[in-house]
N, C-alpha and C positions, 0 to 999 in steps of 0.2 A: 963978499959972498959971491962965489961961483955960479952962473946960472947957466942952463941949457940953455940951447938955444931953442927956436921953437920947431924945427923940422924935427929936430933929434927929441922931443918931448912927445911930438904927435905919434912919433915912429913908436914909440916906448909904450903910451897908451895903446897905441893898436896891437902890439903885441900881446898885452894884459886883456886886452879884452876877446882876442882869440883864443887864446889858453884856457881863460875862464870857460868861455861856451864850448870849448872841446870837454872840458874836466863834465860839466852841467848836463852836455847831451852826451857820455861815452856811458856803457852799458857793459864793459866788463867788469867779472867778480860781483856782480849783482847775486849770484844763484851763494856764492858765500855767503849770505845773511842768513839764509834757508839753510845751508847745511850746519853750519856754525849750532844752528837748533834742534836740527835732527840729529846730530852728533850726540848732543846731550841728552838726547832721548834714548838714544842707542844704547849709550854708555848707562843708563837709569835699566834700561830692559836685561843688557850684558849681567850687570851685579843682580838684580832681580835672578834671575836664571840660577847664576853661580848661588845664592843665596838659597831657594831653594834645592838645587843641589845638595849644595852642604847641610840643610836640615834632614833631606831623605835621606843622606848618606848615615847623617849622627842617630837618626832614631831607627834606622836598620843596624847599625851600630852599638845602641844602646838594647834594640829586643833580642838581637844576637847573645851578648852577655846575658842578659837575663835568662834566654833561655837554656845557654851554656849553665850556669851557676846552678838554676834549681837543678837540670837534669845531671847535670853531676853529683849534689847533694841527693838526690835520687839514688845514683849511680852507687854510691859508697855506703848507702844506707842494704841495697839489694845484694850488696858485696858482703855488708856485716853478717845477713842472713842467711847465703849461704856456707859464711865461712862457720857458724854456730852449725849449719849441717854436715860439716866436713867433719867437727868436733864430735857431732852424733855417730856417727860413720866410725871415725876412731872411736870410741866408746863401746861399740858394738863387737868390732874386729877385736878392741882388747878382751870383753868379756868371751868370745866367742872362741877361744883359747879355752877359758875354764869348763867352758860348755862341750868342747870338743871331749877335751881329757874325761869329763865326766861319763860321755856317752859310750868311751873307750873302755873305761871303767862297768857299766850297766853291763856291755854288750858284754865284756872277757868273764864279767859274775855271771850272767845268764847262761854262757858257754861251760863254767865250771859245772854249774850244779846240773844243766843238760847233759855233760860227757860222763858226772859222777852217774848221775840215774843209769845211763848205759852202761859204766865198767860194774853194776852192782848184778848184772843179769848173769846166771850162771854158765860154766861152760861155755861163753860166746865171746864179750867184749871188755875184756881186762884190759887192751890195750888203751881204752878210754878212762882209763884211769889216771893213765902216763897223761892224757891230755888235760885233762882236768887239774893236774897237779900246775902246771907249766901254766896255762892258763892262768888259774887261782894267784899262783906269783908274779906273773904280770901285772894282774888288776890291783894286790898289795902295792909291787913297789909305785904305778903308776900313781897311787892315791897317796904316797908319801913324795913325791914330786910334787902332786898337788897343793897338797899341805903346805909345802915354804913357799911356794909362787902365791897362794890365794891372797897373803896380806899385799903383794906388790902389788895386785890385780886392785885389787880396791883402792890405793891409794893414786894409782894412775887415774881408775874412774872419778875420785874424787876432787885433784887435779883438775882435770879434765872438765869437770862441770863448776868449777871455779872460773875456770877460762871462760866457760861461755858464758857465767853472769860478767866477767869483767868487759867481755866486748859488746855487749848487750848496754853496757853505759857509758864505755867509752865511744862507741860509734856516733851517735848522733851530735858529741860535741865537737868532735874531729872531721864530722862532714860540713861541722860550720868552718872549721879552717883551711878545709877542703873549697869548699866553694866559695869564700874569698879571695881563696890564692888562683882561680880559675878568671875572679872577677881583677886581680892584677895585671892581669894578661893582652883585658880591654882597654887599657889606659895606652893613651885618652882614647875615645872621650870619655871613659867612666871614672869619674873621682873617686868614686868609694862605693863598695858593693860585699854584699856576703847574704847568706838564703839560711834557711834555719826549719825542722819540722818542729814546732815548740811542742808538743803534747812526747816526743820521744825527748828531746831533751831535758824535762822534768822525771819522765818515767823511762828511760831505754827503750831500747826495741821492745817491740810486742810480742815478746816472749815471756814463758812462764816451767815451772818445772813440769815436764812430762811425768809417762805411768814407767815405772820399772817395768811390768809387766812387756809395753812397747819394746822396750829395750833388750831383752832377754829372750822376744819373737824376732828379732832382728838378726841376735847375735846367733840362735838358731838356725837362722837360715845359713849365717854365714858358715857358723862349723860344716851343716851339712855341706852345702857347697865344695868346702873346701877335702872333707871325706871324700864325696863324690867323681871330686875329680880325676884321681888316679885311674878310675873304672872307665870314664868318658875318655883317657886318653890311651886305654889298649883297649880301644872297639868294643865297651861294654856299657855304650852309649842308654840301652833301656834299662839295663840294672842300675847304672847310676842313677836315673830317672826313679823308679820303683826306692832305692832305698833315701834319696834324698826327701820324697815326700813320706818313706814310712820314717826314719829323723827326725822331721821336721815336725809330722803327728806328735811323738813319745817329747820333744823338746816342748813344744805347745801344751802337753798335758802335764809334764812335771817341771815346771818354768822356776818352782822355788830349789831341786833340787839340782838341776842342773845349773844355775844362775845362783843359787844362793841369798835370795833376794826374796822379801816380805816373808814368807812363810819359812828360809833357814833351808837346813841341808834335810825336810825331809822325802822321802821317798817318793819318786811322780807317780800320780794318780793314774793306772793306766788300764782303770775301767775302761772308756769307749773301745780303746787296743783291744781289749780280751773278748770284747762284747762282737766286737769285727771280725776277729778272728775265730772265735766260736760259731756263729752265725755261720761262718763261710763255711766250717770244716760239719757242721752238722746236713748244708745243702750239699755238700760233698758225700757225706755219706751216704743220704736216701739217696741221691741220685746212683751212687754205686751198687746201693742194693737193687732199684732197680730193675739196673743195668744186669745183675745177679740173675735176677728174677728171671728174666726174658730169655737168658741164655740156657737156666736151666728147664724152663719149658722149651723152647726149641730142642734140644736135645733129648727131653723126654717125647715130644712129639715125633720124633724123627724115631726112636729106638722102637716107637708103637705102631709107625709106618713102615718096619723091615722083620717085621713080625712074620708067620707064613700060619694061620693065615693074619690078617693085618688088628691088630687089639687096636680099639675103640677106646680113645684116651680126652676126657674133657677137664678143662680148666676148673681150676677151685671154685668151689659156689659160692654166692657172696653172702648171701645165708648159713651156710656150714662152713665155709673157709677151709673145706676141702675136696680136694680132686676126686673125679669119678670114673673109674678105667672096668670095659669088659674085656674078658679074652676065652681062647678055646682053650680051655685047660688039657683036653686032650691030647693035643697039639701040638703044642708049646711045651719043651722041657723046663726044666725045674730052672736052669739056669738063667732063661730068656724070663718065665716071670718073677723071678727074682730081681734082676736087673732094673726091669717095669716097675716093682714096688717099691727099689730103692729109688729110683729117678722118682715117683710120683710123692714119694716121702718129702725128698728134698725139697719138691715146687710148696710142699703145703707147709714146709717148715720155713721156706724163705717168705711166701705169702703171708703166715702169721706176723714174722717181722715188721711186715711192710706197716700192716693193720694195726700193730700194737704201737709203730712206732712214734713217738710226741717230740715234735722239736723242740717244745720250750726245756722240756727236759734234759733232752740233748746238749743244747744250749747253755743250761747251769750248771751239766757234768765237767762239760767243759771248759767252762770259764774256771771251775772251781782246781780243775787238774793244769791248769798254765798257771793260776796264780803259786799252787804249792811247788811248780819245778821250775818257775822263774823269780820268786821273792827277791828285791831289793835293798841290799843292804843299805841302814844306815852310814852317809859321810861318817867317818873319823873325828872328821874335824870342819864344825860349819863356820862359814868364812865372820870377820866382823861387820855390821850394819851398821858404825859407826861411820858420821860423813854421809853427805847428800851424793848421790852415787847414777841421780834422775838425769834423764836426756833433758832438753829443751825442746816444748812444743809452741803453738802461738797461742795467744790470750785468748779465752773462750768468748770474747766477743770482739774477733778482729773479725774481719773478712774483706777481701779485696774491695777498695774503695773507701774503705773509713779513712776519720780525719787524719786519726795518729799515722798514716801512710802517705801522708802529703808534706812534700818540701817545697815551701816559698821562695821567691829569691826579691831580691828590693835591691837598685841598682841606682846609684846615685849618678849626675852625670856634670861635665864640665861644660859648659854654655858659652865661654867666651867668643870663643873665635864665630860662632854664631851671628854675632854683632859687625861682620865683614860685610856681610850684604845689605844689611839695611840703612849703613851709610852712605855704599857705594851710591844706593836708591837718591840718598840726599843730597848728595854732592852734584848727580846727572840731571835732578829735579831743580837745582840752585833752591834745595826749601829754606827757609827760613832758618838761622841759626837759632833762633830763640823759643822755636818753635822743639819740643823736645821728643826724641824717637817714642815709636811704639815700641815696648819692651813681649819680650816672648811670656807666656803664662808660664808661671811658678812652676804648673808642674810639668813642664816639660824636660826638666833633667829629671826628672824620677820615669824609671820601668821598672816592669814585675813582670813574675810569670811563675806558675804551677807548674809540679812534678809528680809524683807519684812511684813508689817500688809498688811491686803485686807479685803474687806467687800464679805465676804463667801455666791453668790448668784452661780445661772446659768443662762447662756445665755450674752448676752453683757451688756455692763455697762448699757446702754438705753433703755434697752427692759423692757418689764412689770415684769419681773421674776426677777428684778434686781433691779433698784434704778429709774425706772420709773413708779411706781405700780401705776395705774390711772390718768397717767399723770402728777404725782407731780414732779417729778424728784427729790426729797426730800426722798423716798422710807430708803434710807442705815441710814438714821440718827434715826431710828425709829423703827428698830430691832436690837436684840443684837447678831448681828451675825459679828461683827469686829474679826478676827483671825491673827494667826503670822504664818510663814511659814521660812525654812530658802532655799536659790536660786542658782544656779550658778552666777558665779561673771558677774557682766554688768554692769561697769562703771555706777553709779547714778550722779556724780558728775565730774567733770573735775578734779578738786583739788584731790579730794583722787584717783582718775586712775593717773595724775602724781606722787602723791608722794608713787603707790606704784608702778610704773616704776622705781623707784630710789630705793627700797628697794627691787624687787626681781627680776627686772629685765624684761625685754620685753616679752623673752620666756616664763617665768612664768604666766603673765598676759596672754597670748595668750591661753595657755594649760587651764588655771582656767576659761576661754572662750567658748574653742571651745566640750574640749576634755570632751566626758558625762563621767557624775556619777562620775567625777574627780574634786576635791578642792584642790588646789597646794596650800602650805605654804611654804615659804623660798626654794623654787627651782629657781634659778637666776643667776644672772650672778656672776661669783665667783670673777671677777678680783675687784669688789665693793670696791669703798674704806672706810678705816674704816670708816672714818667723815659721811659716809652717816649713817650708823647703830647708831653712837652716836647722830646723828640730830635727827632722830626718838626717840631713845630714851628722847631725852630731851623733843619732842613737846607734846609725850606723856603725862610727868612727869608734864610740865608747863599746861596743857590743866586739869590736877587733880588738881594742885594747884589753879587754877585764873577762877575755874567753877564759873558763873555768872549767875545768874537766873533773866533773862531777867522778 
């Protein structure tokens, strides 16, 4: 065996033992033990961050769809209802043909037997006979034009109001596939998602058959309108004005003969007409008398002031109701008081007028002499009332804000990638493998949110500003003014406020309630078990699959 010797041994140990005390007393890479620890702290704080990141990102994410789906199921429900008032509108404009021709018809008959009365006068207006004739065959063939269109007419309206029960039950199940395919859109994060207004889905829209009546003041307006217009476009802007509302009067009072509708083809009632018109022409006449009056006493006063010498002429006594005149008979030739007694004649015979005259009787002479030289013939041929032919109004107990105007939405979400941060957390903590994550609460992949359509008036549902314009209470179905809005949460339904007590929980529902300008998704109760978030997600999933279009 080889041995060192002993200088080369001591050399060796002195070596070793200065290396050691260099290694023992040297102080670099100490602060590496320190950082090596705040590292992993960092890296625990970094995921943390990212972590909630990605939660505020997913439930901005998630209340985003939510509130996309209800307000589009809103959106298509407000769409169904105006389109039902489009279909009113055409209903109107169809009937408003019939109504036109008819008015065509009244007017060219009242023209006849007015030109006949005048060519009947002797020695004067024969030529009003030509017109009467021509006239009289206008209003015929007009009314046999009428007669083959009336059966089209009715079959379009009745069409027509077929349409609008069919969208009236097709809408609200096609707003649910509507605001599914809205909620496709958010994947990911949202798994599964679709909104529903249940009380329209069993029932349709809140619609119901309106009045004929409505209908037939509608299409009214429309004929006149459309008569009127020719006058408004060669600068006869106030007679269009004057006869569009006297049209619209004579359509409003004879609604069954013009329209054809409840009461048939007969003749319109157009008592108030004659009652207006009499009334006027009776305040027309006293005031001409008058106006009579005053001119032929001036005149007699004037012919008693150029007298020579001047006759002494007084007004009718209100006592005797007649005039009292002196003069110089001496005087005065035969011609000048003659003159005198025929002027003071005349004032006492128009004065007696004035005294005897009675309006009411006036008034009854007169209604009685329009109704004989304007009579109404019966239609020909009254159209058929077979077939619902009624517009669409809203249900007599809707009014902006009930349930049946509320569209839900329930938004299922996907949670996984969620689980990024809470590891990153374990991994920079060195926790415990055995130790098992804190899981997110159940209901945080579910969000919801409220919608609402409304008919965009002011003032209350009943008032004239709103859906009782003139008293029809028909008002909302006849403007297009249906809109979508999205609400704080307010239980519309029993069924979806329970089932979203089970998915987020009491306090949730409360907050999404009380607490303004706040929409709570997936805030709840955390102890949730899982089976409740899987039931949801299935009724979801089943409710996409097994859509029925009622």
């Amino acid at each position: 065996m080889r041995t060192r010797p002993p200088e080369v041994a001591a050399t060796w140990v002195a070596r070793l033992s200065a290396r050691a005390k260099t290694v023992r007393e040297d102080q670099q890479g100490a602060i590496m033990v320190l950082g090596i620890f705040m590292c992993s702290c960092i890296v625990g704080v970094l995921w943390y961050v990212a972590g909630l990141g990605d939660a505020i990102v997913y439930r901005e994410r998630m209340q985003e769809a939510a509130d996309a789906v209800a307000f589009s199921g809103a959106v298509l429900h407000a769409r169904g209802m105006n389109l039902i008032v489009l279909i009113n509108l055409l209903m109107a404009v169809v009937l408003a043909i019939r109504v036109a021709l008819k008015m065509l018809i009244l007017a060219l008959t009242i023209a006849t037997v007015i030109f006949g009365i005048i060519g009947l006068i002797p020695f004067c207006c024969q030529w009003a006979l030509g017109i009467a004739d021509v006239t009289g065959q206008a209003a015929s063939r007009i009314q046999d034009v009428l007669d083959e269109i009336d059966p089209i007419i009715d079959e379009i309206l009745v069409a027509l109001h077929e349409l609008e029960t069919v969208i009236a039950r097709v809408v609200p199940p096609a707003a649910i596939a509507g605001s599914w395919q809205v909620a496709e859109k958010y994947k990911p994060p949202v798994k599964e998602g679709a909104g529903a207004a249940v009380d329209e889905v069993a029932n349709g829209l809140p619609v119901e058959d309106g009045t004929e009546d409505m209908l037939c003041g509608k299409a009214g307006e429309a004929a006149a309108m459309v008569i009127a217009w020719p006058l408004e476009k060669i600068g006869l802007g106030k007679g269009a004005s004057m006869f569009e509302g006297f049209m619209s009067k004579i359509a409003r009072a004879g609604s069954g003969y013009f329209c054809e509708m409840g009461s048939g083809g007969n003749a319109p009632d157009l008592d108030s007409i004659y009652d207006d018109q009499a009334k006027d022409t009776c305040s027309k006449r006293q005031e001409q008398m008058q106006i009579d009056y005053n001119k032929l006493t001036t005149d007699w006063h004037t012919a008693c002031s150029k007298t020579n010498p001047p006759a002494s002429c007084m007004d009718p006594d209100p006592f005797t109701n007649e005039t009292s005149m002196t003069y110089d008979e001496t005087k005065l030739t035969l011609s000048e008081i003659s003159n005198l007694k025929s002027l003071a004649a005349k004032v006492d015979a128009k004065y007696q007028d004035i005294k005897n005259f009675e309006d009411e009787k006036c008034q009854k002479d007169e209604k009685k002499n329009m109704k004989e030289k304007t009579e109404v013939p019966e239609s020909k041929n009254s159209s058929s009332n077979s077939g619902n032919k009624k517009p669409m109004m809203t249900k007599k107990d809707y009014k902006n804000g009930v349930k049946n105007s509320q569209f839900m939405s329930l938004i299922y979400g996907e949670t996984d990638f969620l689980g990024a941060g809470p590891r990153g957390v374990k991994v920079g903590a060195f926790k415990d493998r055995r130790v098992k994550e804190p899981a997110e609460p159940k209901s945080a992949n579910i969000s919801f949110a409220q919608a609402e359509f409304f008919y965009d008036c002011s003032g209350e549902w009943d008032t004239g500003s709103c859906n009782n314009e003139g008293g029809t209470h028909e008002s909302a179905m006849w403007h297009f003014k249906w809109r979508a809005r999205l609400r704080r949460y307010n239980a519309p339904n029993s069924y979806f406020d329970t089932a979203l007590k089970l998915a987020v929980g009491e306090y949730g529902i409360n907050a999404a309630r009380f607490i303004p300008g706040m929409r709570f998704s997936g805030i709840g109760n955390s102890k949730l078990r899982l089976e409740i978030a899987d039931a949801a997600k299935s009724s979801i999933s089943d409710a996409k699959n097994n859509l029925v279009f009622h």
